[in-house]
C-alpha positions in Angstrom: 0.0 0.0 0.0 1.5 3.6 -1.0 1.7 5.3 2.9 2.5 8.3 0.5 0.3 11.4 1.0 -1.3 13.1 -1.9 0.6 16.2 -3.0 -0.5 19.4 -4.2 2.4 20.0 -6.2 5.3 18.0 -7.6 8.7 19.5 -8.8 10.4 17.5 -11.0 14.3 18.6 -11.1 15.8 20.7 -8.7 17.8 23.2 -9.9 18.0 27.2 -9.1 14.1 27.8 -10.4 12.2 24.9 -9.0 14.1 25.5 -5.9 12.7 28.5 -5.5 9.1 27.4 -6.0 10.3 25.3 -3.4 11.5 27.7 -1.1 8.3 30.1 -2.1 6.0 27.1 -1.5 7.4 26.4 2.0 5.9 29.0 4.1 2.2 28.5 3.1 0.1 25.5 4.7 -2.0 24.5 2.8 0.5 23.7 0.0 1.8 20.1 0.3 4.7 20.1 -2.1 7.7 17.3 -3.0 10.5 18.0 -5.2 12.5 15.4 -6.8 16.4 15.4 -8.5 18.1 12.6 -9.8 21.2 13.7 -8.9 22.6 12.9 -5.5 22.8 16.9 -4.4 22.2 20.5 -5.7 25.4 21.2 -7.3 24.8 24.3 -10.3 27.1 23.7 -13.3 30.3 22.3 -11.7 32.3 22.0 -14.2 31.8 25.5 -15.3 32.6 26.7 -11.4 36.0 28.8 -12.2 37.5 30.9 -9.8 36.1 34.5 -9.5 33.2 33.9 -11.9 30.3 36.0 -10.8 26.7 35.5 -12.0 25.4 38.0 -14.3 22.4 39.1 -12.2 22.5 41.2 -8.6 22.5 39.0 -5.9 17.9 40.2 -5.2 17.8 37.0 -8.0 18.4 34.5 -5.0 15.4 31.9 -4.2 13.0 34.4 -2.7 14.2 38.4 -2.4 12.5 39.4 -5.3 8.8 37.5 -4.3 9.6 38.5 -0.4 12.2 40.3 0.9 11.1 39.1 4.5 11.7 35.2 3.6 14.0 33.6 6.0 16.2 31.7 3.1 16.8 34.3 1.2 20.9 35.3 0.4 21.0 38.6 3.0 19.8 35.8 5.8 22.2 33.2 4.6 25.1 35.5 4.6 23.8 36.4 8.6 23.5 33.4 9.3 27.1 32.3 8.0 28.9 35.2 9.7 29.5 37.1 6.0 27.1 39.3 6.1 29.9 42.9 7.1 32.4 40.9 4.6 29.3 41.1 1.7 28.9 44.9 3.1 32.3 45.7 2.7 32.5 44.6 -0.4 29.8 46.6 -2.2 29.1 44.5 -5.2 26.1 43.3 -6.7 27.2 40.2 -7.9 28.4 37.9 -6.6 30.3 34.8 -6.9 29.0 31.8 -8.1 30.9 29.5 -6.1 28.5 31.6 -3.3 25.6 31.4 -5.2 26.0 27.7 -5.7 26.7 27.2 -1.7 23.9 29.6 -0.6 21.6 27.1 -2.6 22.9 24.4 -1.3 21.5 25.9 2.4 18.5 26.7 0.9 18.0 23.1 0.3 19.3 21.7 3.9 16.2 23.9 5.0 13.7 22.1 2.9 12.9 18.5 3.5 10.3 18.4 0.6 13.5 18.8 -1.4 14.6 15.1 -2.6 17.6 13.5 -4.2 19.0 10.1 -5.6 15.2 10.1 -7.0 15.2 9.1 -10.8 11.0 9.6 -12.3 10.8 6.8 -14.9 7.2 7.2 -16.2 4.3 9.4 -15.3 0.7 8.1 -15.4 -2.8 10.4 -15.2 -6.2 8.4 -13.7 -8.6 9.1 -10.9 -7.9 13.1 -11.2 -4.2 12.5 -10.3 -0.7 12.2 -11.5 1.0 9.2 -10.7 4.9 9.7 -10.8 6.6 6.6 -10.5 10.4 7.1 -9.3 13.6 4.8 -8.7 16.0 5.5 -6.2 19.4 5.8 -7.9 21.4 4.0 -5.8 18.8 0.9 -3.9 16.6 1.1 -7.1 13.9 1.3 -5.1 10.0 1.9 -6.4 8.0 4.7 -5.4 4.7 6.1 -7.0 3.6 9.6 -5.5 0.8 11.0 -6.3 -0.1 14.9 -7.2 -2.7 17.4 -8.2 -0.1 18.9 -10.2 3.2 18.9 -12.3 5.9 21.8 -11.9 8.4 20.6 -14.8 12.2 22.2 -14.3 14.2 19.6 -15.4 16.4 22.6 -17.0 18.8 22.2 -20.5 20.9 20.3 -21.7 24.5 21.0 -23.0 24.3 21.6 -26.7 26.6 20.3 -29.4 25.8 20.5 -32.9 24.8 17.5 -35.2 28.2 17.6 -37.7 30.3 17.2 -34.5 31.7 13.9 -33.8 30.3 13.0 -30.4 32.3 9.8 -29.5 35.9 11.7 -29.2 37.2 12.2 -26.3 38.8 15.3 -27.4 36.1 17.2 -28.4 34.3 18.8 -25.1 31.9 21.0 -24.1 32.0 23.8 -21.8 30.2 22.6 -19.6 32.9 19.6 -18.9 35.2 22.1 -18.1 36.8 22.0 -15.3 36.5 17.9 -15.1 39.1 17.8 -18.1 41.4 21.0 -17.1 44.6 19.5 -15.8 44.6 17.2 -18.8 43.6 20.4 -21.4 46.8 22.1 -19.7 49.6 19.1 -19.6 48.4 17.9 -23.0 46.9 20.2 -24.8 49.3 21.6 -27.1 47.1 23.1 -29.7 43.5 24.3 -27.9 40.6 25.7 -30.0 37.6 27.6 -27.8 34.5 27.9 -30.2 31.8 30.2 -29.3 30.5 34.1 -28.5 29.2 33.7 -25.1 29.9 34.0 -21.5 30.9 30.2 -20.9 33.7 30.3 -24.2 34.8 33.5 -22.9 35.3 32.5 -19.5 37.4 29.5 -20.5 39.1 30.8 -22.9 40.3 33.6 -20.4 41.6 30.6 -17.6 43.5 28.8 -20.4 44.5 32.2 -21.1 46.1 32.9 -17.3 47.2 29.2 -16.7 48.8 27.7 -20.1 52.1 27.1 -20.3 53.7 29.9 -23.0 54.2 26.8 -25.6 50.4 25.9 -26.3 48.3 27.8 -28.6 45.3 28.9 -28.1 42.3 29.8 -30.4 39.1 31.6 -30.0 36.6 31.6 -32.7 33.5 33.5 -33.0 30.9 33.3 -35.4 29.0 37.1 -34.9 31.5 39.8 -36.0 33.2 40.6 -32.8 33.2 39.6 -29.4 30.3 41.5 -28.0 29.2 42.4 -24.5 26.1 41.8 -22.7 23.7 44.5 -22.8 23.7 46.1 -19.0 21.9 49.5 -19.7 19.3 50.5 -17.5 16.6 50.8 -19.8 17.5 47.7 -21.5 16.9 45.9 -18.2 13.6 46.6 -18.3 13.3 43.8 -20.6 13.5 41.6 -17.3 10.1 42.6 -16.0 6.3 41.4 -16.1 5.1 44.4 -18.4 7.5 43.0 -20.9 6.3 39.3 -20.4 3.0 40.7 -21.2 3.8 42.4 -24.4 5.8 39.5 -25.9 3.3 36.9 -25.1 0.6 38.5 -26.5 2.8 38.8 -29.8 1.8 36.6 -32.6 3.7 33.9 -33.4 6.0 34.8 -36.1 6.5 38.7 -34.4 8.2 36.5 -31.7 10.6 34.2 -33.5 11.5 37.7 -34.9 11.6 39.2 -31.9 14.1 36.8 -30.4 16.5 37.0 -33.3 17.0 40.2 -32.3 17.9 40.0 -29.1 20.3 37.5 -29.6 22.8 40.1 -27.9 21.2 41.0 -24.7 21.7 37.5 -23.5 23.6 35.2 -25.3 27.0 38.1 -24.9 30.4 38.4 -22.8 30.6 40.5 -19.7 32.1 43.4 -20.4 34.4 43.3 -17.6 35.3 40.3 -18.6 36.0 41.5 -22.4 38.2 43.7 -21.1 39.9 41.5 -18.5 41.0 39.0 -21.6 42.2 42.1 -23.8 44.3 43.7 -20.6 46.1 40.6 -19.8 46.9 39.4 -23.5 48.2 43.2 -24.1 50.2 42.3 -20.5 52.1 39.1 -22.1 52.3 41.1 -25.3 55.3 43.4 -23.5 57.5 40.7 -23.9 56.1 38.9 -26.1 55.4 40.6 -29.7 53.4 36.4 -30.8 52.1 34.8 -27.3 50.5 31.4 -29.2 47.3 33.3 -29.6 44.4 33.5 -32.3 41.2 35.1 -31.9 39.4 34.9 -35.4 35.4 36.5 -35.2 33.5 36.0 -37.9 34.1 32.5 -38.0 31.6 30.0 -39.1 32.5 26.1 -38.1 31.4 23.8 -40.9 33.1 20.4 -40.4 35.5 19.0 -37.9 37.6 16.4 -39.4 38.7 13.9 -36.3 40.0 11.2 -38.7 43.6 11.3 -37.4 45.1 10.3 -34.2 46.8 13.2 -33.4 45.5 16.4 -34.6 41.7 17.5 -35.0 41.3 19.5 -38.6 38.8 22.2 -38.3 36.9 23.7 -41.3 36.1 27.6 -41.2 34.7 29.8 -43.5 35.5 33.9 -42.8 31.5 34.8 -43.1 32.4 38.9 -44.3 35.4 37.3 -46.7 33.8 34.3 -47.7 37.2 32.7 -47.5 37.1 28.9 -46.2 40.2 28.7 -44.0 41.4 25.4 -41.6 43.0 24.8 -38.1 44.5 22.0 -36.0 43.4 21.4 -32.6 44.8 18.5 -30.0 41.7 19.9 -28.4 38.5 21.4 -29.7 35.9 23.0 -26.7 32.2 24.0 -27.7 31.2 26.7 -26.1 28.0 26.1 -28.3 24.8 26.9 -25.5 22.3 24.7 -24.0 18.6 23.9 -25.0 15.7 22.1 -23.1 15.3 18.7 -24.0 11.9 17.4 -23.6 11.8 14.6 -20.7 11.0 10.8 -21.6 9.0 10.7 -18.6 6.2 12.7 -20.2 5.3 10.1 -22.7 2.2 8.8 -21.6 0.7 12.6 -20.4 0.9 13.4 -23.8 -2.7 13.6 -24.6 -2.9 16.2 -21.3 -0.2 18.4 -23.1 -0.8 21.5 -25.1 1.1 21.9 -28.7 1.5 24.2 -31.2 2.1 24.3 -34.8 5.6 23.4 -34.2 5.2 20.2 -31.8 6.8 23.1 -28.7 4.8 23.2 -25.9 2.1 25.6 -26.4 2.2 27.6 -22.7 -0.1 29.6 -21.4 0.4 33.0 -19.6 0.2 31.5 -16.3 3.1 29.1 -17.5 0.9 26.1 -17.8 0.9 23.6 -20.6 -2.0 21.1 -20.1 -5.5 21.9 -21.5 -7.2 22.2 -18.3 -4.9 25.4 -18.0 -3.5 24.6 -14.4 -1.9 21.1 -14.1 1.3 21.1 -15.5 3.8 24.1 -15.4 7.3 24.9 -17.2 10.0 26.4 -16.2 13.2 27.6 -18.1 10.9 25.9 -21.7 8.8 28.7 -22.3 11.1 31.6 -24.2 9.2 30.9 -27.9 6.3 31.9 -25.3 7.8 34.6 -22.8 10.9 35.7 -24.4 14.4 35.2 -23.5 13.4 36.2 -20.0 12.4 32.9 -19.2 16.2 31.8 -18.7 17.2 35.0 -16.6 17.3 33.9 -12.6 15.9 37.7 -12.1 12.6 36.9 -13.0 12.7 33.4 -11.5 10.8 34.5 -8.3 8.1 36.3 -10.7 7.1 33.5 -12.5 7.2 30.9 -9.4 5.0 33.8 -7.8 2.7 33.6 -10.9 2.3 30.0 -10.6 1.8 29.5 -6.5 -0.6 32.3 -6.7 -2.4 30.6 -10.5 -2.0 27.2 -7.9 -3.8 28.8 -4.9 -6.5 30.9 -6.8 -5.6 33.9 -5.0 -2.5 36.8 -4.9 -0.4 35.0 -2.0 2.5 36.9 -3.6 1.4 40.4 -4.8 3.0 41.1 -8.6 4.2 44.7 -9.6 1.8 45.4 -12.3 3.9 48.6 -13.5 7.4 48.5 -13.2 9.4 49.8 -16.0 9.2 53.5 -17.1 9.1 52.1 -21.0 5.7 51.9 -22.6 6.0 48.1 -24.4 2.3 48.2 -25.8 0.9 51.3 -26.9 -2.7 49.6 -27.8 -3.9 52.3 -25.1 -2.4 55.2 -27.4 -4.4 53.9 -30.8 -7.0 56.2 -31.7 -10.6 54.9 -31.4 -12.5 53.7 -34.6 -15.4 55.7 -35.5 -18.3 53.6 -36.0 -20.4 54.3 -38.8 -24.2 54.3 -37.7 
């Protein structure tokens, strides 16, 4: 017999945004929520967890702050309640680093009991009005079915690599592998190609940068034009909001996928800092050094990577502005080529509950539901051809996990800035009225 209660909600995946619907969650009685990981333990991107790395959002974009300010696990508390919180002061900074940000989570979650690891869901099954998740336990392989009134899905992305790379070569890495395969990168890597415009390729291209020995080369090539920074202006920021949300989502289909194209830049960029870190210490090693083993080629399209030889990868380039087709040799090629959501297995037999669209995506609603019923499966992090490329930005994690407690509750637990940015995204108000012939 399942001793197992019935749940309101149940997370599936644990990572920064369902743990704060977790966290959000806690507080209110009448919510009976479990969340479940496969992994043993919350540990955010490890092998992307160099030295100094900051996020790219203030630290208000912890669990709660941003929902309620008052909530005992948010970051201000944790840094109290760690004895850093006149270090943090001292320090006057924003953002900060993500080895913190991973540990402060990792508090969060020793708070919550509801929080569960070591949990694999194999299969999920909908009769008698409920969702029955069947799970094994990683490591005893134990069975256990819970059963929920409702699905919260944030089992996150998945590194990216493109379909004309070879995927069996143990040479060929992504970013997100990092740190796992840096001591062998740096003793044996005597050629090292970085591909990719964004925050992840310039972050390691920068530590190969500062730790390779003066004989390895090191490439970095970029497909946009230059190496371009994130865009940090004020007004821009206001992108991250709920008035923008509304717009976007209320934007046909094909004004969206143009919309996105566009702002490619905003999120998919380099920290500026950072930008200038990387061209302050290369000029630095350029003093006594006129060639340092460097190449950093933009505009720089990979087409084919030849891995047919034993010691050297061949990589095919074409210069997009020249249209010259060019080559290079890599002992080691790393892809610092993104992440996208990958659709879970264990959905496969809710499928007649879930919403599509013309595309086969999930068709979300506004309240960040994807069943027909409107209320009894929710996304997070698989919504941006929805919501825009907010939906991946930790500083309006608390607003949608608001959105959805209060969607879940059927009242405003969480109160919602209607109004927040000064920008006018929808000027339907400003249209002139039809006259209507009589």
């Amino acid at each position: 017999m399942n001793n197992e209660p019935i749940y309101n909600v149940i997370g599936i995946g644990i990572g920064p945004f369902n743990l704060g619907l977790a966290a959000l969650s806690n507080p209110i009685p009448e919510l009976k929520t479990l969340f479940l990981d496969q992994k043993d333990g919350f540990d955010w991107h490890p092998g992307l967890m160099i030295d100094h790395v900051t996020l790219q959002t203030p630290f208000l974009c912890d669990c709660v702050s941003m929902a309620d300010p008052t909530n005992p696990l948010s970051l201000l508390n944790y840094l109290k309640v760690t004895g850093r919180l006149y270090k943090f002061f001292i320090r006057e900074n924003f953002f900060i680093p993500r080895k913190e940000y991973n540990r402060y989570c990792q508090w969060v979650i020793e708070q919550l009991p509801q929080c569960r690891f070591s949990t694999q869901v194999s299969e999920i099954h909908f009769k008698d009005g409920l969702y029955h998740v069947t799970t094994l336990h990683t490591k005893t392989r134990a069975k256990t079915v819970f059963r929920t009134e409702r699905l919260v899905l944030g089992t996150g992305t998945q590194p990216h690599i493109p379909s004309f790379i070879p995927k069996d070569d143990q040479r060929i890495l992504h970013t997100g592998s990092y740190l796992y395969r840096k001591e062998e990168l740096l003793s044996k890597g005597r050629k090292i190609a970085v591909i990719g415009s964004g925050q992840s390729a310039a972050e390691v291209f920068y530590d190969l940068l500062q730790h390779r020995s003066m004989h390895t080369e090191l490439g970095w090539y970029s497909r946009p034009d230059r190496f371009f920074p994130m865009e940090y202006s004020k007004l821009t920021l206001e992108l991250t909001s709920p008035d923008y949300v509304e717009y976007f989502y209320n934007r046909n289909t094909e004004a969206k996928k143009a919309i996105l194209r566009k702002q490619q830049s905003q999120f998919k960029g380099i920290n500026y800092d950072l930008i200038n870190d990387i061209y302050d210490f290369i000029y630095d090693l350029n003093i006594d050094n006129a060639d340092p083993n460097l190449k950093i080629i933009p505009n720089s399209q990979l087409n084919r990577v030849d891995n047919s030889s034993e010691h050297l990868i061949n990589l095919e380039l074409t210069q997009l502005e020249q249209e010259i087709p060019y080559e290079q040799q890599a002992d080691y090629l790393i892809l610092g080529t993104g992440y996208r959501y990958q659709e879970p297995a264990f959905l496969e037999n809710i499928q007649s509950r879930i919403k599509r669209d013309a595309d086969g995506l999930f068709d979300v609603n506004r309240n960040y539901s994807i069943d027909h019923n409107g209320g009894e499966i929710y996304v997070l992090h698989a919504e941006v051809h929805t919501h825009s490329y907010i939906s991946t930005d930790l500083g309006m994690a608390a607003y949608r996990n608001s959105s959805i407690i209060n969607d879940i509750l059927g009242r405003e637990h969480y109160p919602i800035e209607k109004k927040i940015a000064f920008q006018d995204f929808d000027v339907e108000k400003y249209a002139p009225i039809p006259t209507i012939q009589i």
